[in-house]
C-alpha positions as a Markdown table, in Angstrom:
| # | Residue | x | y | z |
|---|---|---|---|---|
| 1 | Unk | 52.0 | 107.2 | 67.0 |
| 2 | Unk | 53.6 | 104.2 | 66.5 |
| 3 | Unk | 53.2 | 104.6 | 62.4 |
| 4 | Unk | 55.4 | 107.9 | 63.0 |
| 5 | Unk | 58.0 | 106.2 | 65.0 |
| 6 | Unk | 58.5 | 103.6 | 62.4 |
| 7 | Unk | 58.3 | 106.2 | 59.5 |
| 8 | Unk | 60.9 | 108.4 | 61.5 |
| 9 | Unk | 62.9 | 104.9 | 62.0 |
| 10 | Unk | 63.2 | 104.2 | 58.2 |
| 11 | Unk | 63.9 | 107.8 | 57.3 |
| 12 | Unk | 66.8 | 107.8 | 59.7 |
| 13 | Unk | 67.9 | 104.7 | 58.1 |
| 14 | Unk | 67.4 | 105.7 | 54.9 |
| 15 | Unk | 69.3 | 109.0 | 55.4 |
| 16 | Unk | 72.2 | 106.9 | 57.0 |
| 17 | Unk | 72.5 | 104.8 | 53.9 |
| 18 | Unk | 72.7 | 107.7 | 51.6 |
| 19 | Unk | 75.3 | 109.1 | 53.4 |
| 20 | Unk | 77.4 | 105.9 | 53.7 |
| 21 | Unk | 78.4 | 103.1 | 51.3 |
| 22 | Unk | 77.1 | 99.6 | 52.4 |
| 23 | Unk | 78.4 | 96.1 | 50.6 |
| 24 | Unk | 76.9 | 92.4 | 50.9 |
| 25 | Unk | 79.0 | 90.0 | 49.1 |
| 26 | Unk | 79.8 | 86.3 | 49.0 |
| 27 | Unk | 81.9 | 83.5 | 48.2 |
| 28 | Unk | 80.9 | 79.8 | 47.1 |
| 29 | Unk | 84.4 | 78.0 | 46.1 |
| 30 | Unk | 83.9 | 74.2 | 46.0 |
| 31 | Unk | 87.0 | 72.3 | 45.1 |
| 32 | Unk | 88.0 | 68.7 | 44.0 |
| 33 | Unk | 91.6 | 67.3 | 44.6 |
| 34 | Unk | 92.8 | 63.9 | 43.8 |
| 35 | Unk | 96.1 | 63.6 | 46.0 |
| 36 | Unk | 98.8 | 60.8 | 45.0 |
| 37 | Unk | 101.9 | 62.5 | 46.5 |
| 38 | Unk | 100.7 | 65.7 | 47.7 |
| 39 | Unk | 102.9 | 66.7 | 50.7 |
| 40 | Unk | 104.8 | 64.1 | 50.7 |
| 41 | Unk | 106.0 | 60.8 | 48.8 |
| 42 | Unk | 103.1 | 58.3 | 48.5 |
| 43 | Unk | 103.9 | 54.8 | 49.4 |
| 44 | Unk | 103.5 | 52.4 | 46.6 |
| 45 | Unk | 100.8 | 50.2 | 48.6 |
| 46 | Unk | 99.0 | 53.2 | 49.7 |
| 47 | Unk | 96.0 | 54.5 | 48.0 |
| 48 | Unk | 95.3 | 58.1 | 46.3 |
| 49 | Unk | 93.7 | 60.4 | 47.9 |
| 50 | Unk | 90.6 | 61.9 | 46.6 |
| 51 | Unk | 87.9 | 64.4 | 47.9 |
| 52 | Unk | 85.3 | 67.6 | 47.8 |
| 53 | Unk | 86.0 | 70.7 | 49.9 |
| 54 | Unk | 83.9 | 73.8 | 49.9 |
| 55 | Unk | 84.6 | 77.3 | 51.2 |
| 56 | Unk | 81.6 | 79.2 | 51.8 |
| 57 | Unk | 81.8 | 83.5 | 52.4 |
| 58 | Unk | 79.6 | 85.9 | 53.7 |
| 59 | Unk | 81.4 | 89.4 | 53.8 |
| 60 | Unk | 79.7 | 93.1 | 54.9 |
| 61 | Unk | 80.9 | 95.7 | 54.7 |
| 62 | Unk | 79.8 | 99.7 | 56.1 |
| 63 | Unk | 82.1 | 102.4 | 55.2 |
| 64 | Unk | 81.5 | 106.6 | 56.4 |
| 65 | Unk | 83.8 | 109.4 | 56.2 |
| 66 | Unk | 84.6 | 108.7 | 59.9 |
| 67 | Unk | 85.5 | 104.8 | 60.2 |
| 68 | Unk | 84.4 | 101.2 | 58.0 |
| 69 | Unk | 83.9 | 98.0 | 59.4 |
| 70 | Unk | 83.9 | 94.3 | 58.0 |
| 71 | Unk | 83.0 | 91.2 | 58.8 |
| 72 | Unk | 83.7 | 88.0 | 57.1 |
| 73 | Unk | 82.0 | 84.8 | 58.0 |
| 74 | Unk | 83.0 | 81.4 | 56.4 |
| 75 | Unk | 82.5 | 77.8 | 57.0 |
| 76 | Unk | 84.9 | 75.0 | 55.2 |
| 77 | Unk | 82.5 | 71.7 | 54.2 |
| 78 | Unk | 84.0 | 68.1 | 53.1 |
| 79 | Unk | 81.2 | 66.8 | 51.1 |
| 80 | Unk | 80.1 | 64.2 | 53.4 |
| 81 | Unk | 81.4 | 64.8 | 56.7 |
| 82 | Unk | 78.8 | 65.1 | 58.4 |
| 83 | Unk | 75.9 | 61.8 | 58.0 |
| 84 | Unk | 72.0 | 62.1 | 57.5 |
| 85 | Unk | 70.0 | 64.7 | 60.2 |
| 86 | Unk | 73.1 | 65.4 | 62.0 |
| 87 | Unk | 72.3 | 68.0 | 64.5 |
| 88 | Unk | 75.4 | 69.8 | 64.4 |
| 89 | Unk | 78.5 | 70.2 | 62.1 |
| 90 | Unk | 80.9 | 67.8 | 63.0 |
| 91 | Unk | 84.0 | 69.4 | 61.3 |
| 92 | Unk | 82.9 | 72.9 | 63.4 |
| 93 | Unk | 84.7 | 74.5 | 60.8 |
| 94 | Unk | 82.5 | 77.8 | 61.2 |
| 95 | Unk | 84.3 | 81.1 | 61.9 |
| 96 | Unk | 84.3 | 84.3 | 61.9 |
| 97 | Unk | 87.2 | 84.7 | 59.2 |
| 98 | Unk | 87.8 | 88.6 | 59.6 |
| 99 | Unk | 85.6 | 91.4 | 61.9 |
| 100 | Unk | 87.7 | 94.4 | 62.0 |
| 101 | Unk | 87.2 | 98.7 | 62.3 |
| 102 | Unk | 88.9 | 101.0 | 60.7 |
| 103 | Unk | 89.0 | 104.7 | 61.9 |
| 104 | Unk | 90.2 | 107.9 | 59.9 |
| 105 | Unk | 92.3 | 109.2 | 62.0 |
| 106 | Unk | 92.9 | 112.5 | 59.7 |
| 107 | Unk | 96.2 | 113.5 | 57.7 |
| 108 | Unk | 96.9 | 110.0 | 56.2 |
| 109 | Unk | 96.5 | 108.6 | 59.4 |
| 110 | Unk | 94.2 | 105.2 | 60.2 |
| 111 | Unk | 94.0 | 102.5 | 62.6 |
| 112 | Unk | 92.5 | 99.1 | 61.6 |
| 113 | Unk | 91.5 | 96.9 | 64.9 |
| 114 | Unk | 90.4 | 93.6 | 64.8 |
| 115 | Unk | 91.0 | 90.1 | 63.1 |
| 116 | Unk | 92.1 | 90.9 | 59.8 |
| 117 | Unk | 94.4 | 89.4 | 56.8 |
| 118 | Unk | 98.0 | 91.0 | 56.9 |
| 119 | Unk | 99.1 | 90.6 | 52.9 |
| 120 | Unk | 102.2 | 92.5 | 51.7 |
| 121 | Unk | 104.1 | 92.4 | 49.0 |
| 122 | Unk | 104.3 | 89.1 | 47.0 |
| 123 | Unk | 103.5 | 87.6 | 50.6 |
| 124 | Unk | 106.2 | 86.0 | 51.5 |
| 125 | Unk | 106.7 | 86.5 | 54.7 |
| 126 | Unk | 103.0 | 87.7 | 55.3 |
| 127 | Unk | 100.0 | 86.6 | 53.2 |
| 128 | Unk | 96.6 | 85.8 | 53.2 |
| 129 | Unk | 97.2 | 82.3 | 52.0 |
| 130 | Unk | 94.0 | 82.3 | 50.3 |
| 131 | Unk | 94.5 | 79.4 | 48.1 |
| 132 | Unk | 94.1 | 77.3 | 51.5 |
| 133 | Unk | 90.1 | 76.8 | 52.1 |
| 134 | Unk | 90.6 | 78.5 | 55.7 |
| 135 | Unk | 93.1 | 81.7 | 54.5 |
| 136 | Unk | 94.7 | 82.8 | 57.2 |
| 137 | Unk | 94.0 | 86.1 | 59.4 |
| 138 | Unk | 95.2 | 87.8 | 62.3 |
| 139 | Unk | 94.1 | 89.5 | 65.5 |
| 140 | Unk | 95.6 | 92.9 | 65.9 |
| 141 | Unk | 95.7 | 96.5 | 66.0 |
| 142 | Unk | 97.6 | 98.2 | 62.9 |
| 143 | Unk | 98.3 | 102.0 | 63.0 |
| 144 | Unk | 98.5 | 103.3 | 59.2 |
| 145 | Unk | 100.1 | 105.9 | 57.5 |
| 146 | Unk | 99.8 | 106.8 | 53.7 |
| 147 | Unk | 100.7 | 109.6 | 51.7 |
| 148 | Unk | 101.2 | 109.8 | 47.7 |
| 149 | Unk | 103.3 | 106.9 | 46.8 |
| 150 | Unk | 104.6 | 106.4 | 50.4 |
| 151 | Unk | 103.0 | 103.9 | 53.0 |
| 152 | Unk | 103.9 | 102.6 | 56.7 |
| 153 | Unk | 102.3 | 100.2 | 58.9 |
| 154 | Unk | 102.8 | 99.4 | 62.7 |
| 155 | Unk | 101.1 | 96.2 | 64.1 |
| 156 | Unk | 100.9 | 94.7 | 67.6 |
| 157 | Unk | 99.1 | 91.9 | 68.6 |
| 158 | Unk | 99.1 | 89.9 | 72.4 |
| 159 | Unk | 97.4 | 86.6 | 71.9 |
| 160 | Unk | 95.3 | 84.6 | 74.6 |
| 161 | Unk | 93.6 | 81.6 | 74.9 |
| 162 | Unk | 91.0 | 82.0 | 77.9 |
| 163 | Unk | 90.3 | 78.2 | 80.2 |
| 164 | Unk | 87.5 | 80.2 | 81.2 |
| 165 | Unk | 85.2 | 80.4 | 78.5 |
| 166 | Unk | 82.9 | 83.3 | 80.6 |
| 167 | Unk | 86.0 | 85.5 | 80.6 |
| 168 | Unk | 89.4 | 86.9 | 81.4 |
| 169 | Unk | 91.1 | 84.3 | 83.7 |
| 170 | Unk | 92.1 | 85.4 | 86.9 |
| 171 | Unk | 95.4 | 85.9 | 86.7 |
| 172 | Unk | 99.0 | 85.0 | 84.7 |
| 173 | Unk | 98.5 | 85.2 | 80.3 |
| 174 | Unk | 99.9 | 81.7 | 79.8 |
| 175 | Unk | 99.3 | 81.1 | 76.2 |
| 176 | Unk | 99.0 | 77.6 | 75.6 |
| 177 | Unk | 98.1 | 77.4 | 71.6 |
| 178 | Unk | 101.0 | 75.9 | 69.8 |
| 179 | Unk | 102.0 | 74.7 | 66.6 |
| 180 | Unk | 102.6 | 76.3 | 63.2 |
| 181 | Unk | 104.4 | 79.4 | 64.5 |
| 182 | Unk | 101.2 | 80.5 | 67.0 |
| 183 | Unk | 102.7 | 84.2 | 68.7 |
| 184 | Unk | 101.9 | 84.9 | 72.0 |
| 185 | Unk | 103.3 | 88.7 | 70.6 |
| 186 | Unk | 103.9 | 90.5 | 67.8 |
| 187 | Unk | 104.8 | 93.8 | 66.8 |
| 188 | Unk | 105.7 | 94.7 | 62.7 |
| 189 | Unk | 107.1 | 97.6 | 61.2 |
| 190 | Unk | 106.3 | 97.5 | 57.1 |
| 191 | Unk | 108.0 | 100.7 | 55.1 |
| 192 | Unk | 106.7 | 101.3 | 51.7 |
| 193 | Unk | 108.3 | 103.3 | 49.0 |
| 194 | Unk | 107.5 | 103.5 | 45.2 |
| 195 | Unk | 108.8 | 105.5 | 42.3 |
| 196 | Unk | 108.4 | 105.3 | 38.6 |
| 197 | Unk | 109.5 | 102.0 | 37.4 |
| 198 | Unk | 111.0 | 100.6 | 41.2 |
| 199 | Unk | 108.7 | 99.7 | 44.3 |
| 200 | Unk | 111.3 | 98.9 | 47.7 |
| 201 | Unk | 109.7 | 97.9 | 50.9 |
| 202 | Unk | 111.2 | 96.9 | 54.3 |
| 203 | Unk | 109.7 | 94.3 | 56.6 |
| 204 | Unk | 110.5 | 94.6 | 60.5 |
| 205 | Unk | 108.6 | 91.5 | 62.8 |
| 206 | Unk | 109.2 | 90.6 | 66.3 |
| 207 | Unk | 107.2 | 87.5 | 67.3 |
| 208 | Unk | 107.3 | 86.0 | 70.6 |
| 209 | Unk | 106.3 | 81.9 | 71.3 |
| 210 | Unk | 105.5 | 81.3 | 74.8 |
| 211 | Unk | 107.9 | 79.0 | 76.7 |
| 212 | Unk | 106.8 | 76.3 | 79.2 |
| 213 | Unk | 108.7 | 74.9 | 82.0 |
| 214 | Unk | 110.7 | 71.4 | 81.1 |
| 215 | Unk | 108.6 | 68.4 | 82.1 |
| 216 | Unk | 105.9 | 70.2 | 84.0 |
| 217 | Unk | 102.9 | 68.0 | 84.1 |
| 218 | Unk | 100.6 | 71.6 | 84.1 |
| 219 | Unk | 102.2 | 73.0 | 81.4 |
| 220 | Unk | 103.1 | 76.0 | 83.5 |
| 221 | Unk | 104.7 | 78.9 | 81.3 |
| 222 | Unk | 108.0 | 80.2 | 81.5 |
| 223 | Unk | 108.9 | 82.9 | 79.6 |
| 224 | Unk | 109.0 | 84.2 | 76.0 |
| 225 | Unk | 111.1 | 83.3 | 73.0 |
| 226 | Unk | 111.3 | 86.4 | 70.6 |
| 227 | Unk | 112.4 | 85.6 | 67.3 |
| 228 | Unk | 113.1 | 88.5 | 64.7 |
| 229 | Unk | 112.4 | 88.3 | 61.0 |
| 230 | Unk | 113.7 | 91.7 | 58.8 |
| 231 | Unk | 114.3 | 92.3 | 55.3 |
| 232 | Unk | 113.3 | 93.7 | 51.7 |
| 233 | Unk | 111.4 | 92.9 | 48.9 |
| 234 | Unk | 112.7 | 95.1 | 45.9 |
| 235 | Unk | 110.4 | 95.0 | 42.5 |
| 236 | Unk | 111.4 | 96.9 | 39.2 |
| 237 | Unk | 109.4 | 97.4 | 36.1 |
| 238 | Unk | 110.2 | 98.9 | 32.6 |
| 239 | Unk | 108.1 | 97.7 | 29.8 |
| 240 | Unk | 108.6 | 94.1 | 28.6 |
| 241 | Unk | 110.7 | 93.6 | 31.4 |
| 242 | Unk | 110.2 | 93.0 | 35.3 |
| 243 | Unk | 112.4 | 91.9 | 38.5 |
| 244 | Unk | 111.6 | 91.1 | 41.8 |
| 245 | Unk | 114.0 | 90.4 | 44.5 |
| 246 | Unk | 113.6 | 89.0 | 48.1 |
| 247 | Unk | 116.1 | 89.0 | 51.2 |
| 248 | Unk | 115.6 | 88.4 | 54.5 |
| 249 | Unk | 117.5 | 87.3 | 57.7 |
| 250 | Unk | 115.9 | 85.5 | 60.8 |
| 251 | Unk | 117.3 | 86.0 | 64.5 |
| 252 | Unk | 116.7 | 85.4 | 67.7 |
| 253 | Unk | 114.8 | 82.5 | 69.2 |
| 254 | Unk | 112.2 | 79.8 | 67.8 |
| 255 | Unk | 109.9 | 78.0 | 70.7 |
| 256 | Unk | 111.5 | 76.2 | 73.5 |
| 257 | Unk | 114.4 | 78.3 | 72.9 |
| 258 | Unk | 116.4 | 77.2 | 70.1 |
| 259 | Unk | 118.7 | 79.8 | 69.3 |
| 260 | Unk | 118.4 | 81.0 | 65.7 |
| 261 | Unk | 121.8 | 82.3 | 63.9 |
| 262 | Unk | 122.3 | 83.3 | 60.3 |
| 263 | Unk | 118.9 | 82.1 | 58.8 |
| 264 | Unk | 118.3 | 83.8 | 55.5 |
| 265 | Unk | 116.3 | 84.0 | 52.2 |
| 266 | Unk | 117.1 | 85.2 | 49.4 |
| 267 | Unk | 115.2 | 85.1 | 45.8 |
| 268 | Unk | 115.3 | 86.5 | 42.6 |
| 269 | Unk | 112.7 | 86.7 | 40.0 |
| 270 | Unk | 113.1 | 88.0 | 36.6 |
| 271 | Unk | 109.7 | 88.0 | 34.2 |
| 272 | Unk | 109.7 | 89.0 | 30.3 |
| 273 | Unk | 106.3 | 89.7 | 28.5 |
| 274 | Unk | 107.0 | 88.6 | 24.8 |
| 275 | Unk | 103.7 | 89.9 | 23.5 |
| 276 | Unk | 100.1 | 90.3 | 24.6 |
| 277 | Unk | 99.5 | 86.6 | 25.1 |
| 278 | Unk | 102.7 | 85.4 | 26.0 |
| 279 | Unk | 105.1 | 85.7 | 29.1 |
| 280 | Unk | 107.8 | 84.1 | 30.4 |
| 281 | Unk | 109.5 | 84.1 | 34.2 |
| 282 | Unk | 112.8 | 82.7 | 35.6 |
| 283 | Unk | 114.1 | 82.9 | 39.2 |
| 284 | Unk | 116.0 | 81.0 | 42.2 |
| 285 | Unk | 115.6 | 81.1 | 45.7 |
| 286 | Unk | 117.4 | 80.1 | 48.5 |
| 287 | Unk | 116.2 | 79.4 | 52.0 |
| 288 | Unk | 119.2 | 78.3 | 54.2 |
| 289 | Unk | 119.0 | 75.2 | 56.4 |
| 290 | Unk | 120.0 | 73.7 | 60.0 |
| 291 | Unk | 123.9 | 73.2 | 60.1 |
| 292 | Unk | 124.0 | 74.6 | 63.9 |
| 293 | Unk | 124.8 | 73.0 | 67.3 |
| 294 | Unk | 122.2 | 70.8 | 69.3 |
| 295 | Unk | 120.4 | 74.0 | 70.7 |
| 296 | Unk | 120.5 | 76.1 | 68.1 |
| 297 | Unk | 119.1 | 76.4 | 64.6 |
| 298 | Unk | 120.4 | 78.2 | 61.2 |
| 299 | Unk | 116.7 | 77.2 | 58.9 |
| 300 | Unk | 115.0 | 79.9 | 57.8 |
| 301 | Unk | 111.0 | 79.3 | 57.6 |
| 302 | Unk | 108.7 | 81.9 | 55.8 |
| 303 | Unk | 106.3 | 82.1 | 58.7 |
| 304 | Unk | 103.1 | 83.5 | 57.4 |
| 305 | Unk | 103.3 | 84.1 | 54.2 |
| 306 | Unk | 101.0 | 82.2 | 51.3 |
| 307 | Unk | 103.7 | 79.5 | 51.2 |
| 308 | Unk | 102.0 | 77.3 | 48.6 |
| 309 | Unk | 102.8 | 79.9 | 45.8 |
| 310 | Unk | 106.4 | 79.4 | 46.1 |
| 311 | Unk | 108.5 | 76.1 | 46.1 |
| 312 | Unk | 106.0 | 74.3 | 44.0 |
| 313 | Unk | 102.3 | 74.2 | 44.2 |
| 314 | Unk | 102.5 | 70.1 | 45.7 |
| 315 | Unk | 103.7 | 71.7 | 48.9 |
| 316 | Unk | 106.5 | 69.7 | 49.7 |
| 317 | Unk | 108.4 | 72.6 | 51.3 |
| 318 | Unk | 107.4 | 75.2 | 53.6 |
| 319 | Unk | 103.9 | 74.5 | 54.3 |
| 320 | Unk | 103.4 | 73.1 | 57.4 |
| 321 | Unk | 106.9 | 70.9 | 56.6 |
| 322 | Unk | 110.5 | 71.8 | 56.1 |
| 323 | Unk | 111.0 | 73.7 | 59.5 |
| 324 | Unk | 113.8 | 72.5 | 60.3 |
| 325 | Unk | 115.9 | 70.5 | 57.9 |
| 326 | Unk | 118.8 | 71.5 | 55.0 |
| 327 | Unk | 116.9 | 74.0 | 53.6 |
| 328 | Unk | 116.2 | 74.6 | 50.2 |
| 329 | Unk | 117.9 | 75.8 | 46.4 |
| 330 | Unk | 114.8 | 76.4 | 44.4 |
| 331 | Unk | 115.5 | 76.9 | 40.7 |
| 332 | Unk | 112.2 | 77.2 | 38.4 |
| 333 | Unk | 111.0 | 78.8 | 34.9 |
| 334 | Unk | 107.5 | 79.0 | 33.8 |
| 335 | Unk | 105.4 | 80.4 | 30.5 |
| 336 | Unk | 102.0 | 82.0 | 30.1 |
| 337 | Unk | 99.9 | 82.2 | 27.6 |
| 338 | Unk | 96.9 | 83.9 | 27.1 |
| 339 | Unk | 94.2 | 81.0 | 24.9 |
| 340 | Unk | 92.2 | 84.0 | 24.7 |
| 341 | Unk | 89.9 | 86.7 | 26.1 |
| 342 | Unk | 88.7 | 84.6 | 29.2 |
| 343 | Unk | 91.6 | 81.7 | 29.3 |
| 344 | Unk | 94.9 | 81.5 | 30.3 |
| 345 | Unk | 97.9 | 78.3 | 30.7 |
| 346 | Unk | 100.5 | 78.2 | 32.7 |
| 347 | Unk | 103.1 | 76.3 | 33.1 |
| 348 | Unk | 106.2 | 76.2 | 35.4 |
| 349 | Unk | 109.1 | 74.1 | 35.9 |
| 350 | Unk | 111.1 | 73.8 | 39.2 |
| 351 | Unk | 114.2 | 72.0 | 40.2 |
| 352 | Unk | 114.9 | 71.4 | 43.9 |
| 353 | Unk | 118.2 | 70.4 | 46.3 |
| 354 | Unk | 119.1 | 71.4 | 49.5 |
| 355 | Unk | 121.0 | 74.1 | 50.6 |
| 356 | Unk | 123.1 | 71.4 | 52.6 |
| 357 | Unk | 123.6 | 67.8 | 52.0 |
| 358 | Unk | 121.5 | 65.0 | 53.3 |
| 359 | Unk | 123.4 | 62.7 | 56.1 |
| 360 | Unk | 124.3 | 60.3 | 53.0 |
| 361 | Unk | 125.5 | 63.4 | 51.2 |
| 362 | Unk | 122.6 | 63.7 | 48.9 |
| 363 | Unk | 121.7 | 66.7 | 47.8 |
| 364 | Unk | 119.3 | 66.4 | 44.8 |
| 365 | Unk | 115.5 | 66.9 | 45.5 |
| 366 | Unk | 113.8 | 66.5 | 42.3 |
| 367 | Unk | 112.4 | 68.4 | 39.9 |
| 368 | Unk | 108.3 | 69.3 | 39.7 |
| 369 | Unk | 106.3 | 70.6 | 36.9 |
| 370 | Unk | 102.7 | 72.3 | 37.5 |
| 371 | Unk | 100.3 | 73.4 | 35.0 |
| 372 | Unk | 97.2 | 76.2 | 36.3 |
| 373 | Unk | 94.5 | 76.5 | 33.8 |
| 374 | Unk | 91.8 | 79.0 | 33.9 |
| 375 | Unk | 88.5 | 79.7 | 32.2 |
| 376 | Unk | 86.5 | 82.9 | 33.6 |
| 377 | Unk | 82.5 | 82.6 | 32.3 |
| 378 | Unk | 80.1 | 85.2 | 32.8 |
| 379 | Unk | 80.1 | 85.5 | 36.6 |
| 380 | Unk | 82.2 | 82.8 | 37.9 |
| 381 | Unk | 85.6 | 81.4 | 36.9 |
| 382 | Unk | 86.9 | 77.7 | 36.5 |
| 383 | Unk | 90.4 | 77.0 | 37.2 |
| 384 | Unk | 91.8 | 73.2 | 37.2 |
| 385 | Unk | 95.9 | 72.4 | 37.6 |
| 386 | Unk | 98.2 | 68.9 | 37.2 |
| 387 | Unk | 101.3 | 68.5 | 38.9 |
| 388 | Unk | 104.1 | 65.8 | 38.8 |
| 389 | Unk | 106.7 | 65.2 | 40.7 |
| 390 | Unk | 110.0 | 62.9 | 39.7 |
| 391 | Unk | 111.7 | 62.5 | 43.0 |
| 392 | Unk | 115.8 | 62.4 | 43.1 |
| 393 | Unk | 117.4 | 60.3 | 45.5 |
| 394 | Unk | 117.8 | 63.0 | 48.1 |
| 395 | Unk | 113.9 | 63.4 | 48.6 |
| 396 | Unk | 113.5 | 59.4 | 49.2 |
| 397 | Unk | 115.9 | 60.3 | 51.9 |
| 398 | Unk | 114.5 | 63.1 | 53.3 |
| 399 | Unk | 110.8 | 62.0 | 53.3 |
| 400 | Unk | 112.4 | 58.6 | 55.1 |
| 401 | Unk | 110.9 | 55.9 | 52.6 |
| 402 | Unk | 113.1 | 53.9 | 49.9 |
| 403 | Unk | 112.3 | 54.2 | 46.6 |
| 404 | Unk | 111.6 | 50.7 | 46.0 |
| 405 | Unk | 108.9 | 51.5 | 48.9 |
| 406 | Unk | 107.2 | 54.6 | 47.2 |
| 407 | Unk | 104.6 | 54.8 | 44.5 |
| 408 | Unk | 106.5 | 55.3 | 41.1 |
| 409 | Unk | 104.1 | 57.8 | 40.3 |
| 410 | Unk | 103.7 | 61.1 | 42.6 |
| 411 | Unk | 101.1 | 63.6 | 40.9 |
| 412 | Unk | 98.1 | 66.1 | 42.2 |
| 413 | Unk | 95.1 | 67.0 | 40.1 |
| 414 | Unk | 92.4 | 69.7 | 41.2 |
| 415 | Unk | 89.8 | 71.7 | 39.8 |
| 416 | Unk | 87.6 | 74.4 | 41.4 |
| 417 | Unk | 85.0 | 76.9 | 41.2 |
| 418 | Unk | 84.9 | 79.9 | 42.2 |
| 419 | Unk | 81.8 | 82.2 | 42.1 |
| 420 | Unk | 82.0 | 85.8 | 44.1 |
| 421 | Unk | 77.8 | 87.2 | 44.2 |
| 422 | Unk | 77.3 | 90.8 | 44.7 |
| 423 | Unk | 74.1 | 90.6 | 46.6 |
| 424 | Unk | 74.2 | 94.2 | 47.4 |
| 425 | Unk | 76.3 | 97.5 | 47.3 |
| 426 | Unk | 74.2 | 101.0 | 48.1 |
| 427 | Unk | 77.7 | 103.1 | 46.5 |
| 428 | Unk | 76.9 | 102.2 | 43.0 |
């Protein structure tokens, strides 16, 4: 009997898997950076930075007719973090990176719930920063909507951070998690349209930071601070010849709340493809800066977007810095060529000031120049970059050191592999 239970078991399995599409894949990145100015200006009596991350990636996936479901799991090693027979990892850098559902809800209609990576457009204003070892993902519920070339997507989300580990807390949703833009709330409206040769989209976010009352020793909270982040991304595309275009106005209030008034970004990209190996791009962005009262703020900051692919990849601006100073004027040109069927170079130029003038009436950043280059082998890819930075006297200012103080060389070098198995996939 129990020989027919089992056999009835694996049938039912077996039927289950026909019927529906199951994926096992995985990701093994390890990446070396040697860091002499990265972030910031290096101080000449300091020494460079070097080191070995890894990013590790589990991801299944089940997909029916009726609903899929994914789950990611990743873990982020330094290469010797942790010393011999340790018992535990002492970065705890494990987590489940995404776990979502999606339901067909019928007529174009779908609703995704669950932590989940919200990417759109070029991802400026939301992406899924995976160039950073730990990406970045997002608990909510998304309501979708797509027919033919047109697509719309409402997303809510109410954040909390439990003292009792067991459960829900008795009462009050204080949210005391802080720091690089956490939301207590969001909701998003994203509007998708395309045509031929032009694509326009329209991004609506509300995010509200919780507020805590002034010098309260228990950090009790005291209200919301909403601040509003709309725009367009426009993108046009006729042969040789490509545009993109980005502008967007913040309003509203930051944490602790600091009035924002007249933040904006705007950027234009244009991009030419010479020939089958060779392509050029030239753009300018500007991201406005703080020139308002004590109280008030007029900086523009990208939120969540995958910040390290604009502004230069040393991430000087923008990624976890910048959030409230003059802003930036971001002018930059790159080439790429194709060395052949599995390489490619790239090399970009950018030239930075800020949209307002330092206190000494500096405005002159400095100008960077990064070079990407990547080799794909039979199943994995290598990719390697160098960047240099030559500092004007604005960015001594701004990064506060003198530049008889800094190193008289800031540069980043990197290399990393990247290997994606296909362990399994019952659709194919």
């Amino acid at each position: 009997m129990k020989k027919q239970y089992l056999l009835l078991i694996t049938l039912a399995l077996t039927i289950q898997l026909v019927q529906a599409q199951f994926t096992l894949d995985g990701e093994f990145r390890p990446r070396t950076e040697y860091r002499n100015g990265f972030g910031t200006l290096i101080a000449d009596d300091a020494d460079a930075g070097f080191g070995i991350s890894t990013r590790v990636r589990l991801n299944t996936g089940y997909k029916t007719e009726a609903y899929k479901v994914f789950v990611s799991l990743q873990d982020i090693m330094v290469w010797g973090e942790n010393r011999q027979i340790l018992p535990f990892d002492q970065n705890n850098s494990f987590a489940v990176f995404q776990a979502w559902a999606e339901i067909n809800l019928g007529e174009g209609f779908s609703t995704k719930l669950g932590r989940q990576v919200l990417s759109y457009d070029d991802q400026r204003i939301l992406g899924g920063l995976d160039w950073a070892q730990q990406g970045r993902n997002h608990d909510a519920a998304l309501l979708k909507y797509k027919k033919d070339k047109f697509l719309l997507d409402f997303a809510v989300a109410f954040n909390q951070d439990y003292s009792n580990p067991t459960g829900f807390v008795s009462t009050g949703t204080g949210y005391n998690t802080s720091g690089f833009f956490s939301y207590k709330t969001m909701q998003m409206l994203y509007v998708k349209q395309a045509w031929e040769n032009f694509t326009g989209s329209l991004l609506l976010m509300n995010n509200g930071f919780q507020d805590f009352v002034d010098n309260d020793p228990n950090n009790a909270p005291d209200g919301v601070s909403n601040l509003q982040t709309l725009g367009t991304h426009l993108k046009y595309k006729n042969g040789k010849f490509g545009a993109a275009a980005n502008a967007f106005i913040q309003t509203g209030s930051r944490q602790g709340e600091v009035d924002v008034k007249g933040a904006y970004l705007f950027g234009l990209d244009l991009s030419y493809k010479a020939s089958d190996k060779v392509g050029f791009g030239a753009g300018v962005e500007i991201i406005s800066g703080n020139d308002a009262d004590p109280g008030e703020t007029g900086a523009f900051f990208p939120l969540y977007g995958t910040n390290h692919k604009f502004n230069g990849f040393m991430d000087y601006f923008y990624v976890g810095n910048h959030g409230n100073s003059v802003g930036l004027f971001d002018i930059h040109a790159s080439a790429n060529f194709k060395l052949g069927d599995s390489s490619s170079l790239m090399i970009k130029a950018l030239n930075f000031s800020g949209e307002q003038d330092l206190p000494s009436g500096e405005n002159a950043l400095g100008t960077e120049i990064d070079l990407v280059f990547k080799k794909k082998f039979k199943g994995y890819t290598l990719v390697a970059g160098y960047s240099h930075l030559f500092p004007s006297d604005g960015m001594y200012e701004l990064k506060n050191i003198t530049e008889d103080a800094a190193a008289s060389t800031q540069n980043w070098a990197w290399a990393m592999l990247v290997i994606k198995p296909k362990f399994l996939n019952t659709g194919n």
